[in-house]
C-alpha positions as CSV (number, residue, x, y, z in Angstrom):
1,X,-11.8,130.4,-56.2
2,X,-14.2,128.1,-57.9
3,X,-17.4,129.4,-58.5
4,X,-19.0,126.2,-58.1
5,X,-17.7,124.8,-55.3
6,X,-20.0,122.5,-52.8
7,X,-18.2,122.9,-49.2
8,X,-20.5,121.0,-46.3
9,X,-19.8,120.1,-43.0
10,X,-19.3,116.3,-43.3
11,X,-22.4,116.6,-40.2
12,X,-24.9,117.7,-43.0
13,X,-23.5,115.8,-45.5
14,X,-24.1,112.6,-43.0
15,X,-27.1,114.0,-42.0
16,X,-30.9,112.4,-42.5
17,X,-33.4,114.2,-45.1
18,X,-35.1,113.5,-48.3
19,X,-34.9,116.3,-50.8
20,X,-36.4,116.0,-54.2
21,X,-34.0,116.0,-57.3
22,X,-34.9,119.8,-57.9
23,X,-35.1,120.8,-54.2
24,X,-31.5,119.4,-54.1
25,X,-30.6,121.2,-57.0
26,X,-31.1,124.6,-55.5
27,X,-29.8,124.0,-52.2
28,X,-26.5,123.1,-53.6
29,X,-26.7,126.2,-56.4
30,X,-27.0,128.2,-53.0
31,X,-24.2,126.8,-51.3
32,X,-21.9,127.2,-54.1
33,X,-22.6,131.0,-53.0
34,X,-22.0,130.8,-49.4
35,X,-18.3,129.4,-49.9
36,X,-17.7,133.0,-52.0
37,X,-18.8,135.3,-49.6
38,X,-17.3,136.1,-46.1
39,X,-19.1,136.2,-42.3
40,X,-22.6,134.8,-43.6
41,X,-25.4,135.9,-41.7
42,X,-28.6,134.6,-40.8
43,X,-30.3,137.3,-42.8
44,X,-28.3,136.8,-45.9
45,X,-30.4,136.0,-49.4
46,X,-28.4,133.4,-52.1
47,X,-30.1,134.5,-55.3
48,X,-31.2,131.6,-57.7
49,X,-32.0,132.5,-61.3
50,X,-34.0,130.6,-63.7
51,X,-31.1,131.5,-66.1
52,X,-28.3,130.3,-64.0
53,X,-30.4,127.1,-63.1
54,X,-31.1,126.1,-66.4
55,X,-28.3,126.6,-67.8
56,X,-25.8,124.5,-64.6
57,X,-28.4,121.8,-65.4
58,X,-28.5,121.6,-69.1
59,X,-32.8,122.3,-69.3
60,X,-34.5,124.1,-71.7
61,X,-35.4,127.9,-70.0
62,X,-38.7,127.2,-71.0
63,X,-41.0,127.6,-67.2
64,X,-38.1,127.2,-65.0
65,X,-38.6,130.3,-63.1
66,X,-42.5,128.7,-62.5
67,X,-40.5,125.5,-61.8
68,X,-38.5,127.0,-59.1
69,X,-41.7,128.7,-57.4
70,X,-43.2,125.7,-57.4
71,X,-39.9,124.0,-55.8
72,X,-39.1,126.2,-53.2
73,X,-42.2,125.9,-51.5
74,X,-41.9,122.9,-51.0
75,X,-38.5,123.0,-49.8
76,X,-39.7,125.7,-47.6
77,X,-41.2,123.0,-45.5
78,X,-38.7,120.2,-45.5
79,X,-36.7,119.4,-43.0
80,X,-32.8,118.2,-41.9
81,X,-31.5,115.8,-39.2
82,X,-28.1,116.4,-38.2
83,X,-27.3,113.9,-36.1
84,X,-24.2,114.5,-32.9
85,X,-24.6,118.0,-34.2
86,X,-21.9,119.5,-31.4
87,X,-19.0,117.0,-30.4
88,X,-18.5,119.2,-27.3
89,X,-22.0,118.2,-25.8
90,X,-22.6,114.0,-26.3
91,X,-25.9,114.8,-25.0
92,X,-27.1,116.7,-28.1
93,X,-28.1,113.7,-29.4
94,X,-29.6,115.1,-32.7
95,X,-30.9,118.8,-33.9
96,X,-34.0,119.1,-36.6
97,X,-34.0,122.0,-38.7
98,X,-35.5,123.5,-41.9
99,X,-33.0,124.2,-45.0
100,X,-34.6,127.8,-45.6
101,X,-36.0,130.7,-43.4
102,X,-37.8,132.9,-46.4
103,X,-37.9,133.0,-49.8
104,X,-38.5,136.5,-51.9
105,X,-39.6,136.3,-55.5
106,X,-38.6,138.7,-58.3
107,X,-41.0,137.4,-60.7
108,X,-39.9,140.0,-63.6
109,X,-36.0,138.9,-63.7
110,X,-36.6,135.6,-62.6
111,X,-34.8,135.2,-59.8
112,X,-36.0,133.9,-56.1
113,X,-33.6,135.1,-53.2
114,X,-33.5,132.2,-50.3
115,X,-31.7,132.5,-46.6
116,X,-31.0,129.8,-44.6
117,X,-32.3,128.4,-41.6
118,X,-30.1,129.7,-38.6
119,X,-29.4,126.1,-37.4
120,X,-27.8,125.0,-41.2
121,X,-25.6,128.1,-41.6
122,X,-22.8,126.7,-39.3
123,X,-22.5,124.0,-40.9
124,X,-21.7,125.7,-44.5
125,X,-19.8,128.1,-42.8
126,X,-17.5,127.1,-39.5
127,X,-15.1,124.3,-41.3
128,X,-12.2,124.5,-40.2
129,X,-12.3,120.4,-40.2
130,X,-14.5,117.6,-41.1
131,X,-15.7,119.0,-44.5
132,X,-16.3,117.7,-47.5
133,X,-16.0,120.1,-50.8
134,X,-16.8,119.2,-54.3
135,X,-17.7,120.8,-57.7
136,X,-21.0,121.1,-58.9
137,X,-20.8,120.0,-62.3
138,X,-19.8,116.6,-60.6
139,X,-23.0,115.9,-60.1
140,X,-25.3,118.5,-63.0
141,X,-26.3,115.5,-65.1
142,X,-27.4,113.5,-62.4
143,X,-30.9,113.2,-62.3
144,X,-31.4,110.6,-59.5
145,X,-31.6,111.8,-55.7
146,X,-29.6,108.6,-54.0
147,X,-26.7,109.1,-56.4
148,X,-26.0,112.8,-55.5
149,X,-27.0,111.9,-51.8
150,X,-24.1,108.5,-52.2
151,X,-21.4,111.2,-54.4
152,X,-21.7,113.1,-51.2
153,X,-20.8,110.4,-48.9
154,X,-18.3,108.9,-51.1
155,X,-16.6,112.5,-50.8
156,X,-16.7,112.5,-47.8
157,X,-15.1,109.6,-47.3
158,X,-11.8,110.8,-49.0
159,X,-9.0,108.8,-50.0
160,X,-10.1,106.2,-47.8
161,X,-11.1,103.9,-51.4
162,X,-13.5,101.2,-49.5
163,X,-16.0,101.4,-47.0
164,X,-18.6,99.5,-45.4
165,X,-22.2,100.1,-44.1
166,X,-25.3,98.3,-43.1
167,X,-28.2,98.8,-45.6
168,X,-30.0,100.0,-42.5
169,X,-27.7,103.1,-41.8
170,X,-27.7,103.7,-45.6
171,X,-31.8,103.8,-46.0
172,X,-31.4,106.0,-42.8
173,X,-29.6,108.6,-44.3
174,X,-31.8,108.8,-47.4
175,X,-34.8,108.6,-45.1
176,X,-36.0,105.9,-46.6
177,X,-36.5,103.5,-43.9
178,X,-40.1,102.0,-44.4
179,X,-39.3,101.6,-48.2
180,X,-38.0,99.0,-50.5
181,X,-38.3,96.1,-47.6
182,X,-37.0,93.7,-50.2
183,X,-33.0,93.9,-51.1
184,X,-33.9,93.4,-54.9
185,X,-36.3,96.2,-54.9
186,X,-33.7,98.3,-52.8
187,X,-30.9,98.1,-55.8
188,X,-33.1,98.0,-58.3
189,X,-34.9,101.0,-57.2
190,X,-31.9,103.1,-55.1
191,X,-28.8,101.5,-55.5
192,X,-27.7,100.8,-59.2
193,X,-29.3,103.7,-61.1
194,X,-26.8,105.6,-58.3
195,X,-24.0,103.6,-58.7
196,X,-24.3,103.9,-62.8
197,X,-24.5,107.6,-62.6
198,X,-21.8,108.4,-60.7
199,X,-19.9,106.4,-62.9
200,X,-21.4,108.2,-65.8
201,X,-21.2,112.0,-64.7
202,X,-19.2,112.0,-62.0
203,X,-15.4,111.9,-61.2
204,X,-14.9,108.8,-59.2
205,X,-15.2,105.4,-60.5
206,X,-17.5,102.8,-58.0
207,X,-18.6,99.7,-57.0
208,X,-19.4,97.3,-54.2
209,X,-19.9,94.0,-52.7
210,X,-22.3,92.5,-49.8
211,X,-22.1,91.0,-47.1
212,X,-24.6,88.5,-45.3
213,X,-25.1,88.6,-41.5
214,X,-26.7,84.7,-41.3
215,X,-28.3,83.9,-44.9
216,X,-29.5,87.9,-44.8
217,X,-27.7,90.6,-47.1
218,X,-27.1,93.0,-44.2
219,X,-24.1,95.5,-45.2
220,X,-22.4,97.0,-48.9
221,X,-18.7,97.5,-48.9
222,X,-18.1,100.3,-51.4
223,X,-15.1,100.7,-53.4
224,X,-14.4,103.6,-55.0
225,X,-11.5,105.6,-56.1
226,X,-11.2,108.8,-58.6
227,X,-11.2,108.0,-62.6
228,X,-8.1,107.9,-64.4
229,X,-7.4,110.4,-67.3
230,X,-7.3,109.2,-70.2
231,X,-3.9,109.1,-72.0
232,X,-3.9,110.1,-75.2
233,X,-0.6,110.1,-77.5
234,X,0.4,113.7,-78.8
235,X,-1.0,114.2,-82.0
236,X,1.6,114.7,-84.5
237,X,1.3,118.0,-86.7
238,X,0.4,117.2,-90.2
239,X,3.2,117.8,-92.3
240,X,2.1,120.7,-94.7
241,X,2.9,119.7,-98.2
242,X,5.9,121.4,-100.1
243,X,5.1,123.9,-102.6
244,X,6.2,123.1,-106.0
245,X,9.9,124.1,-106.7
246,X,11.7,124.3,-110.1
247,X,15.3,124.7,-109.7
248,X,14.9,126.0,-106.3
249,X,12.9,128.5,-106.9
250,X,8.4,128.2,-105.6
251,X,6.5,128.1,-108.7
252,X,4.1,130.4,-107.5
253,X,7.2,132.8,-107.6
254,X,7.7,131.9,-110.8
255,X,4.6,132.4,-112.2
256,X,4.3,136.1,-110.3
257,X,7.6,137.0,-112.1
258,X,8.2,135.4,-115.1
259,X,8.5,137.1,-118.3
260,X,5.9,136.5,-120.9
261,X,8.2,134.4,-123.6
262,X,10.4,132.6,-120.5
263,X,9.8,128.9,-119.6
264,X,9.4,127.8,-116.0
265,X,13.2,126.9,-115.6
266,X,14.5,130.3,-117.5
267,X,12.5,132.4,-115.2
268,X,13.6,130.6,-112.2
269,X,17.2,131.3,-113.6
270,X,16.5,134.9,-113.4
271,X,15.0,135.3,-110.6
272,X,17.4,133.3,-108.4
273,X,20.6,135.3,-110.4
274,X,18.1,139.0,-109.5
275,X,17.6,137.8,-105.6
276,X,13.8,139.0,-106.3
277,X,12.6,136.1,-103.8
């Protein structure tokens, strides 16, 4: 089993929250944790080291545990929307949750233990169906919050290769709804710095169109599919040069064997006529 596997419900991975780029970070260093273990429970603790952190996202040690302490309180207080959260009740219309329950700090090995909040666990836990699984070094590099939020939903969409949604839906899910009113400030801000890094880092390959509803930009059809491999010929072994012969015979045998008075070619005689070599 990969031990950096993301595995979400596809409800929290369609689900409305804003996380910071390091808050995100160590709620999906955590879930790669849950996916190992068996029967989580609400009192479990997903331990995440300054070591292990720095080192799945290529920064320098240097205050990451400090870094983390800092992060984790915040992410203490933020909150998820999962909307239709059970398809057996149609009434649920929407649940709000935290991420974490508690958070213990081992300053001296720095490392911070988290649980999650009751209400998330299911939905890193009970999938059967409707789950979207990735691997975390899909998105390490990435460094802006929309493009590891869009990976996710690309993902999720599967094999699926194009698919549209309104602007409005899309700020939704980011929770960015009373931002970027302009579409130029939208993509310029949101849109192509996640596009061009999950072309860069990831493994799918994307773009996208619009399409106007009247003279207005109202929806983005995305096309996406997973990158190719590059081919690359076999490289042909470098043919190691001969060593010298004379009359059949290496010359490096010769000069081992030969007598002192013989020439190159009587020597080689000899030694051919003794089977020495």
């Amino acid at each position: 089993m990969s031990k950096d596997l993301i595995v979400k419900s596809n409800h929290l991975i369609e689900a409305s929250y804003y996380l910071t780029l390091n808050e995100q970070r160590v709620i999906l260093l955590a879930i790669t944790q849950v996916y190992r273990k068996e029967n989580i429970q609400m009192t479990d603790l997903f331990k995440i080291s300054a070591q292990d952190f720095a080192k799945q996202f290529d920064l320098s040690l240097d205050g990451v545990y400090q870094e983390l302490v800092k992060v984790t309180d915040k992410l203490y207080e933020r909150s998820i929307i999962i909307n239709q959260p059970d398809p057996n009740n149609p009434k649920l219309q929407k649940t709000k949750t935290r991420w974490i329950s508690s958070i213990s700090y081992m300053p001296d090995d720095g490392i911070l233990l988290l649980s999650f909040a009751q209400a998330v666990i299911p939905y890193l836990t009970l999938l059967q169906r409707e789950f979207t699984q990735y691997k975390l070094a899909a998105i390490s590099q990435m460094t802006s919050i929309y493009a590891i939020r869009l990976y996710e939903l690309l993902k999720q969409w599967g094999n699926i290769a194009k698919r549209e949604v309104s602007i409005e839906w899309l700020k939704k899910q980011f929770e960015i709804d009373d931002k970027y009113d302009t579409l130029f400030n939208f993509k310029a801000r949101v849109l192509t710095p996640a596009i061009t890094q999950i072309n860069k880092h990831s493994d799918l390959q994307v773009s996208y169109t619009q399409r106007k509803t009247g003279r207005v930009v109202t929806h983005f059809t995305f096309d996406f599919s997973p990158k190719l491999a590059i081919e690359t010929k076999p490289k042909t072994p470098k043919k190691r040069p001969q060593s010298e012969t004379i009359n059949g015979v290496l010359k490096a045998d010769i000069e081992r064997l030969a007598r002192a008075g013989e020439s190159y070619e009587q020597a080689a005689e000899r030694i051919k006529k003794q089977g020495l070599v």
